[in-house]
mmCIF file of the N, C-alpha and C atoms, coordinates in Angstrom:
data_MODEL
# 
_entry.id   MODEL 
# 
loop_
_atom_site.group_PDB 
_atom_site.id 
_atom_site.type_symbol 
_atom_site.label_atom_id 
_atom_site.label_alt_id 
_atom_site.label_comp_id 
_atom_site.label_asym_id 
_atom_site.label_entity_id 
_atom_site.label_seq_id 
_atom_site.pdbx_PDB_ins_code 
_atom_site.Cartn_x 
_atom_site.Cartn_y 
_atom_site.Cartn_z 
_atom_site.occupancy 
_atom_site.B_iso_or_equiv 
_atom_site.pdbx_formal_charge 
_atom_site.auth_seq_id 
_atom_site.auth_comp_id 
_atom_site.auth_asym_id 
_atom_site.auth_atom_id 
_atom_site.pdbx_PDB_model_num 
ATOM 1   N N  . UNK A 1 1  ? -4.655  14.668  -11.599 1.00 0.00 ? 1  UNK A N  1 
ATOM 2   C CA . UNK A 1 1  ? -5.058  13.291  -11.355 1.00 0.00 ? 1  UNK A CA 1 
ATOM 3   C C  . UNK A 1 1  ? -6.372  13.323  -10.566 1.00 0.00 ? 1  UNK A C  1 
ATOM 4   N N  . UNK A 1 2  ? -7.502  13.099  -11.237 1.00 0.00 ? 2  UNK A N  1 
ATOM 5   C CA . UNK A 1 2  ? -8.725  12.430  -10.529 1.00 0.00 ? 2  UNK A CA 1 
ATOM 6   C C  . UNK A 1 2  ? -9.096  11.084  -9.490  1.00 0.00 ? 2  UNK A C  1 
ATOM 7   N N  . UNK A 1 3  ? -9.544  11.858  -8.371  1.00 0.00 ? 3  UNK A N  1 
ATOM 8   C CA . UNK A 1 3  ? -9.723  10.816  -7.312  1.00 0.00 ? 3  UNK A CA 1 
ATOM 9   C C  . UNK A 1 3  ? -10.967 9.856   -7.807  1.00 0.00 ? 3  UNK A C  1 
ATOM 10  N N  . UNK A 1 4  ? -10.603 8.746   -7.657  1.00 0.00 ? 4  UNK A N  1 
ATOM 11  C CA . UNK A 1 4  ? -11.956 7.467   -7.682  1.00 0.00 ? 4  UNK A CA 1 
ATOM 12  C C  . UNK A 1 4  ? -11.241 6.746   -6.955  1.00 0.00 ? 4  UNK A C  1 
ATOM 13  N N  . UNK A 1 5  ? -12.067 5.477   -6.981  1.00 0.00 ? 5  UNK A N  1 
ATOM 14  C CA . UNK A 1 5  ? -12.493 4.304   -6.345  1.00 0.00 ? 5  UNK A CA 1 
ATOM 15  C C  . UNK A 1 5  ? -11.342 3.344   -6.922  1.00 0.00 ? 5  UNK A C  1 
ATOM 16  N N  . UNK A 1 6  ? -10.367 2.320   -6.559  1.00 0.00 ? 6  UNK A N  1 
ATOM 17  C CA . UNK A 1 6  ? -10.117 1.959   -6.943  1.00 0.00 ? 6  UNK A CA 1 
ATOM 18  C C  . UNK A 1 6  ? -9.660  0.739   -5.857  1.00 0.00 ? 6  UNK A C  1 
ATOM 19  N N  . UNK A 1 7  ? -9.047  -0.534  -6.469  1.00 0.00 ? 7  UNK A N  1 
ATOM 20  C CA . UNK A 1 7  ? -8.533  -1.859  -5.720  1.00 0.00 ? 7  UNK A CA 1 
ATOM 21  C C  . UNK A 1 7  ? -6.988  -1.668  -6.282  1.00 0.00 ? 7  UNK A C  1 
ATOM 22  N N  . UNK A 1 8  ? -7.012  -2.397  -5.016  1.00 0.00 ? 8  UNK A N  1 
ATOM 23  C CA . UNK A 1 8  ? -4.689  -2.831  -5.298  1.00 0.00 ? 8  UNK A CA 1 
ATOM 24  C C  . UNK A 1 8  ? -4.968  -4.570  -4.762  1.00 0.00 ? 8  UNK A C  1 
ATOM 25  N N  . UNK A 1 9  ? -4.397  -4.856  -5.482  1.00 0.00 ? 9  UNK A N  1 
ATOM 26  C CA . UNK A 1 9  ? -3.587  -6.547  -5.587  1.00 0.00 ? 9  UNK A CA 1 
ATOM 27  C C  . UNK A 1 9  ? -2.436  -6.570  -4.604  1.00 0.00 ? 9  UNK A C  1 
ATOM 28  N N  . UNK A 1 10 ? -2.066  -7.000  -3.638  1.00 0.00 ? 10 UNK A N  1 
ATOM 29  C CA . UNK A 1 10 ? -1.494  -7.364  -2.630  1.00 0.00 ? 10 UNK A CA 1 
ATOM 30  C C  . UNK A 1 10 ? -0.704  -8.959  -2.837  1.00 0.00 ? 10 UNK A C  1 
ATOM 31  N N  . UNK A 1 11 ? 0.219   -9.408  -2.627  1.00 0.00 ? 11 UNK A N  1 
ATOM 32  C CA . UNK A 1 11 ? 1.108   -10.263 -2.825  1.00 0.00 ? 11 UNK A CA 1 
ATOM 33  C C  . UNK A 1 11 ? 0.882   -10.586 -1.185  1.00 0.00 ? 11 UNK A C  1 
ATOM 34  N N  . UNK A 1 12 ? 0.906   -12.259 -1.036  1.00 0.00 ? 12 UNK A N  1 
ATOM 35  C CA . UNK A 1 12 ? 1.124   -12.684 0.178   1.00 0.00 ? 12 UNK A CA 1 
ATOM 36  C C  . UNK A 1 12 ? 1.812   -11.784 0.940   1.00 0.00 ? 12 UNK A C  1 
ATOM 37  N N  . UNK A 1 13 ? 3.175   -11.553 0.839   1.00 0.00 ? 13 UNK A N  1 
ATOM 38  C CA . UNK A 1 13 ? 4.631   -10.902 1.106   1.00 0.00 ? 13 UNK A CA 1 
ATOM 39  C C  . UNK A 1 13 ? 4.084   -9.702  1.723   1.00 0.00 ? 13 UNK A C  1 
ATOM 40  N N  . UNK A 1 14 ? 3.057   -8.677  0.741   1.00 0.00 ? 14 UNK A N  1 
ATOM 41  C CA . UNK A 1 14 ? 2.490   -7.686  1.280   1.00 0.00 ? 14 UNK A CA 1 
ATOM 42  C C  . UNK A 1 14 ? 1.688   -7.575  2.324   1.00 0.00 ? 14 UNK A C  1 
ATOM 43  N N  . UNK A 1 15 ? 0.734   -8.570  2.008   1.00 0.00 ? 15 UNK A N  1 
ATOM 44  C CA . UNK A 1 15 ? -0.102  -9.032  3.422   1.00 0.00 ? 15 UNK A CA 1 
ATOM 45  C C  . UNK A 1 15 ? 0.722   -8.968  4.526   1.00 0.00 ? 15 UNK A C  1 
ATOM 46  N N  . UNK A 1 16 ? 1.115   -10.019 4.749   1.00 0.00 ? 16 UNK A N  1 
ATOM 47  C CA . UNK A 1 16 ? 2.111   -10.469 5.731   1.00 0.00 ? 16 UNK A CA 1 
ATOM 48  C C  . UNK A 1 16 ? 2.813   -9.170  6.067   1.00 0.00 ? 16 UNK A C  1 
ATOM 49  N N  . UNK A 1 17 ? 3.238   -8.454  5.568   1.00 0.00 ? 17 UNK A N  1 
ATOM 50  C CA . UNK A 1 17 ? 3.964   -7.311  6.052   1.00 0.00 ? 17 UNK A CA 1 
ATOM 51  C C  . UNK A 1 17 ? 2.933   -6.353  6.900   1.00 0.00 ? 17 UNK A C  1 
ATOM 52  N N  . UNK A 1 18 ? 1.552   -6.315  6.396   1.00 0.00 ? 18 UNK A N  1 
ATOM 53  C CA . UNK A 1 18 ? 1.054   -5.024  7.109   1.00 0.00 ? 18 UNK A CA 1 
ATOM 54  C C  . UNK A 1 18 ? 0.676   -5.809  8.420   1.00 0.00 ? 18 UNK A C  1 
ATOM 55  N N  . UNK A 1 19 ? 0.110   -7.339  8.410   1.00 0.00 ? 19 UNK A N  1 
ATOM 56  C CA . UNK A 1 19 ? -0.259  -7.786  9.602   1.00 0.00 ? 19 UNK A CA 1 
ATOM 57  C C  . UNK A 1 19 ? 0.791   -7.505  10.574  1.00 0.00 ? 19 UNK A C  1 
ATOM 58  N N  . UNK A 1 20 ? 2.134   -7.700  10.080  1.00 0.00 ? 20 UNK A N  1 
ATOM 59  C CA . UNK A 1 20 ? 3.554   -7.562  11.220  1.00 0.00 ? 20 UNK A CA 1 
ATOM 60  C C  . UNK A 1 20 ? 3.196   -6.027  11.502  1.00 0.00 ? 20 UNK A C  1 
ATOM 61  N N  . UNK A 1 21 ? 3.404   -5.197  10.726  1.00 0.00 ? 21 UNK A N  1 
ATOM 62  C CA . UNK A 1 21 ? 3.120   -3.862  11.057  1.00 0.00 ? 21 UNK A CA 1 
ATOM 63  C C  . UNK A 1 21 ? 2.327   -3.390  12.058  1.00 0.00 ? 21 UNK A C  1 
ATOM 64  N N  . UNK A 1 22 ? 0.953   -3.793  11.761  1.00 0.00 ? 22 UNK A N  1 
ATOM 65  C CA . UNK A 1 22 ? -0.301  -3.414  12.513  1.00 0.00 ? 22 UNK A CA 1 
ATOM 66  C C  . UNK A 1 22 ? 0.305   -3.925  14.247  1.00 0.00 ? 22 UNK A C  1 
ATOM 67  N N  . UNK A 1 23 ? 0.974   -5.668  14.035  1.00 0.00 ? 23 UNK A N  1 
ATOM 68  C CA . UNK A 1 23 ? 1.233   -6.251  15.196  1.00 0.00 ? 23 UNK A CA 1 
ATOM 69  C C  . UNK A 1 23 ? 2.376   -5.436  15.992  1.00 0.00 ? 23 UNK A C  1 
ATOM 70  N N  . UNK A 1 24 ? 3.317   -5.239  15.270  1.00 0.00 ? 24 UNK A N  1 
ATOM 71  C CA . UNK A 1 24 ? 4.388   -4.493  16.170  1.00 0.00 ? 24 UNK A CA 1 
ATOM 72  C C  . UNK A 1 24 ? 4.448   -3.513  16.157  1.00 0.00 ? 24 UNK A C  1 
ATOM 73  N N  . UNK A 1 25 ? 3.162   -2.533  15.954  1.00 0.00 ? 25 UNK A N  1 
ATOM 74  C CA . UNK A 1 25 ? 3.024   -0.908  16.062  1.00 0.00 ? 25 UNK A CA 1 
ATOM 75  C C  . UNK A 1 25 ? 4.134   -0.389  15.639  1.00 0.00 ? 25 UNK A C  1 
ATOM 76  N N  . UNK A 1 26 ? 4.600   -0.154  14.562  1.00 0.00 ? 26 UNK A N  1 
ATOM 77  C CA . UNK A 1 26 ? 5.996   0.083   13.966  1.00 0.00 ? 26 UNK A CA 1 
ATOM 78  C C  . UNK A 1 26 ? 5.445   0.955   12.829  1.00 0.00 ? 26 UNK A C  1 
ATOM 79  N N  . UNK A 1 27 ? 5.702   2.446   13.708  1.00 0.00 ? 27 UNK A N  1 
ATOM 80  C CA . UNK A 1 27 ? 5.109   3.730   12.318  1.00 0.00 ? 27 UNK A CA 1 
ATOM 81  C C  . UNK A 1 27 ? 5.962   3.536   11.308  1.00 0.00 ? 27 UNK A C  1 
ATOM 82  N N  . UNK A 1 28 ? 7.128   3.632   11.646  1.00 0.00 ? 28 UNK A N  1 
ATOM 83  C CA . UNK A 1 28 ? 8.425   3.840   10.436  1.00 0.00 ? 28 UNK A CA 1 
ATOM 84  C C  . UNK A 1 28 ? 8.344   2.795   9.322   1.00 0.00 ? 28 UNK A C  1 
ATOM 85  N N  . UNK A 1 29 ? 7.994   1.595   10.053  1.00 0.00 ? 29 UNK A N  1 
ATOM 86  C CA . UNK A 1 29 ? 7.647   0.355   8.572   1.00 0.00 ? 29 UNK A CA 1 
ATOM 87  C C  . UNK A 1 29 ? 6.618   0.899   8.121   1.00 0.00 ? 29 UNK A C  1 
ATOM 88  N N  . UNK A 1 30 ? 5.493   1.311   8.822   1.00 0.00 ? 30 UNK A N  1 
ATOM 89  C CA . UNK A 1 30 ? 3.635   1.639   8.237   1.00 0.00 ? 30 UNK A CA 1 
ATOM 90  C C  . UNK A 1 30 ? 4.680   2.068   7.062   1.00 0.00 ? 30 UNK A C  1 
ATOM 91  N N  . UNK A 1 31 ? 5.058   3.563   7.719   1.00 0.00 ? 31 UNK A N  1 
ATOM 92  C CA . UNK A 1 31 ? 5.108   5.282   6.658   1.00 0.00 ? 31 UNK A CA 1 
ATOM 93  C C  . UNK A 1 31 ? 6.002   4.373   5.318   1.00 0.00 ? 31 UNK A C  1 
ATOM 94  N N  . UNK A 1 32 ? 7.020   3.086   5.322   1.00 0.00 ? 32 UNK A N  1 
ATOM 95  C CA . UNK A 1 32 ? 7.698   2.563   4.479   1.00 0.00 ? 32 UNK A CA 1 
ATOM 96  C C  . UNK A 1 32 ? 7.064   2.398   3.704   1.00 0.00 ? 32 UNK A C  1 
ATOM 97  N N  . UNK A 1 33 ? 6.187   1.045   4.081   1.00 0.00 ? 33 UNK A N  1 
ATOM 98  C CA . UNK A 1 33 ? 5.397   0.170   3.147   1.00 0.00 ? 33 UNK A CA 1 
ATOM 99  C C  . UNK A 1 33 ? 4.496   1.457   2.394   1.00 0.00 ? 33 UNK A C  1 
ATOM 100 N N  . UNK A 1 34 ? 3.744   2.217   2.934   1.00 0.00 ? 34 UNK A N  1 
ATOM 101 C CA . UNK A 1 34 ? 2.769   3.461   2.385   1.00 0.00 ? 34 UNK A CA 1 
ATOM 102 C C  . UNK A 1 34 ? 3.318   4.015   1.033   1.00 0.00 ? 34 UNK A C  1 
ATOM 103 N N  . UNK A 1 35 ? 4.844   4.435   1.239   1.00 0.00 ? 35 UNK A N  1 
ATOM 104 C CA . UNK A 1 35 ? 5.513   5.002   0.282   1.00 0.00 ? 35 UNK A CA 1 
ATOM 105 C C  . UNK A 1 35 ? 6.154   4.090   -0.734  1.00 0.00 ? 35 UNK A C  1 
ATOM 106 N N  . UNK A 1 36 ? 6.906   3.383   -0.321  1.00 0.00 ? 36 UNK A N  1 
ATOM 107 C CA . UNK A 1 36 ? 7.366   2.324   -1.124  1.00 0.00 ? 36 UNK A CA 1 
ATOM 108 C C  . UNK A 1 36 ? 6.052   1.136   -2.089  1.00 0.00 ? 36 UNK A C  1 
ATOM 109 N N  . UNK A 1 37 ? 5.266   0.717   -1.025  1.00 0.00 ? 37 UNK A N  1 
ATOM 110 C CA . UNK A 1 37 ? 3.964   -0.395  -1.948  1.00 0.00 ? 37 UNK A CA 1 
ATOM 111 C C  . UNK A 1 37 ? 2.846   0.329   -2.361  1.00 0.00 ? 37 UNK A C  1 
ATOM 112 N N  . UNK A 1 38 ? 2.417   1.277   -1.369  1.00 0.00 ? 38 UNK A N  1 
ATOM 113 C CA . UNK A 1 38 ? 0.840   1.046   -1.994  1.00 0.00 ? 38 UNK A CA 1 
ATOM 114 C C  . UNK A 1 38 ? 0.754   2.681   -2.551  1.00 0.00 ? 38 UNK A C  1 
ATOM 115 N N  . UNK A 1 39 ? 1.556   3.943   -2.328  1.00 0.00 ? 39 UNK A N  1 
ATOM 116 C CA . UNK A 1 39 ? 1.766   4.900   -3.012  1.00 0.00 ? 39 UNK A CA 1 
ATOM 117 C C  . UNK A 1 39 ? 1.545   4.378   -5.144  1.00 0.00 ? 39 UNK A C  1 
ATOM 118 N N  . UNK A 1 40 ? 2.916   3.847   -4.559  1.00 0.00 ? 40 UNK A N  1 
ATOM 119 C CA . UNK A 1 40 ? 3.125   3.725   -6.047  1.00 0.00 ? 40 UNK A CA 1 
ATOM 120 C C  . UNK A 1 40 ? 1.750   3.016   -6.689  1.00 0.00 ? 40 UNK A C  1 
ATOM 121 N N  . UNK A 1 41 ? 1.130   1.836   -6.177  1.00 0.00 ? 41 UNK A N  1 
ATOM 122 C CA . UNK A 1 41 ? 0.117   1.195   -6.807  1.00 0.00 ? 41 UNK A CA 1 
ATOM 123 C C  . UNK A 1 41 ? -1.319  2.115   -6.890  1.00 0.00 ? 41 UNK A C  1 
ATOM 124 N N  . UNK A 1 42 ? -1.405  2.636   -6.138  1.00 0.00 ? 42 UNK A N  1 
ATOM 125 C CA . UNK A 1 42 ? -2.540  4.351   -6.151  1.00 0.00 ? 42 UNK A CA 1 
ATOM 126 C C  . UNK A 1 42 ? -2.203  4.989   -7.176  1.00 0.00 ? 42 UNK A C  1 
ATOM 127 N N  . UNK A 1 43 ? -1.237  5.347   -7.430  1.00 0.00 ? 43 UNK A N  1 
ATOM 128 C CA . UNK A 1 43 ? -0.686  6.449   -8.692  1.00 0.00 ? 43 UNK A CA 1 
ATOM 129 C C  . UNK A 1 43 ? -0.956  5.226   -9.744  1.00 0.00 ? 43 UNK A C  1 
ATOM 130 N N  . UNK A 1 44 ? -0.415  4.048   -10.097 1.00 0.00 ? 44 UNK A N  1 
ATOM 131 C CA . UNK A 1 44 ? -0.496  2.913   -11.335 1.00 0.00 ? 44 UNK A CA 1 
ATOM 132 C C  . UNK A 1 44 ? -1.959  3.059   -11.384 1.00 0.00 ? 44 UNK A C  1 
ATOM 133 N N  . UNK A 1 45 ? -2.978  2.896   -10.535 1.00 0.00 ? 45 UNK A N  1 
ATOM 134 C CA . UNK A 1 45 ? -4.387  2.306   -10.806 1.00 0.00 ? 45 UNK A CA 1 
ATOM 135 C C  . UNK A 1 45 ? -4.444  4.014   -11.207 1.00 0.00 ? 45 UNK A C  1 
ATOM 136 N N  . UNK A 1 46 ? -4.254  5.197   -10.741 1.00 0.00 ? 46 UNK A N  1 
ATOM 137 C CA . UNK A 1 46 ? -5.159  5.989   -11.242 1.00 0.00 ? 46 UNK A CA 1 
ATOM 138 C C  . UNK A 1 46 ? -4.744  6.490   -12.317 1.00 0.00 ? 46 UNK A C  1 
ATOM 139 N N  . UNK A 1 47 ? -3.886  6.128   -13.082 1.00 0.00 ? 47 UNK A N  1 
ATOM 140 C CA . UNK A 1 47 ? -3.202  6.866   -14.517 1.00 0.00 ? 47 UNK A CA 1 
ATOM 141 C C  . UNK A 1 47 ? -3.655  5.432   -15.161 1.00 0.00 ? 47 UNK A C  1 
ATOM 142 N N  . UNK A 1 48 ? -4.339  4.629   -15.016 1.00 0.00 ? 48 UNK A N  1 
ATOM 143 C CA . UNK A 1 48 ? -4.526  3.497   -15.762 1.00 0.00 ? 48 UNK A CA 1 
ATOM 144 C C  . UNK A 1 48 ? -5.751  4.081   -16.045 1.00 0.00 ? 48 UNK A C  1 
ATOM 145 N N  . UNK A 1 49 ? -6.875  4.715   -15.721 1.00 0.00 ? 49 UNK A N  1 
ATOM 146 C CA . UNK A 1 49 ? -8.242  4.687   -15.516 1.00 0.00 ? 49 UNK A CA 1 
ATOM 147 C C  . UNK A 1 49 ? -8.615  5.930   -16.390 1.00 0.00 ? 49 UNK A C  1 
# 
């Protein structure tokens, strides 16, 4: 898999989650959301390309 440049689409829901995150310094949600949302959408955009 080749590294580039790419954008992810974020859902309110998602937003809202990292602002709580960032706000309540909460690694264990970060490392969640990382693996669970935006992992997977990194791997979708780069096998799309």
């Amino acid at each position: 898999m080749s590294m580039k440049s790419i954008q992810l689409n974020l859902s309110p829901e998602q937003v809202q989650d990292i602002l709580h995150i960032a706000l309540d310094d909460d690694s264990g949600r970060a490392l969640l959301f990382v693996k669970t949302v935006l992992a997977k959408q990194v791997e979708k955009a780069l096998k799309r390309h």
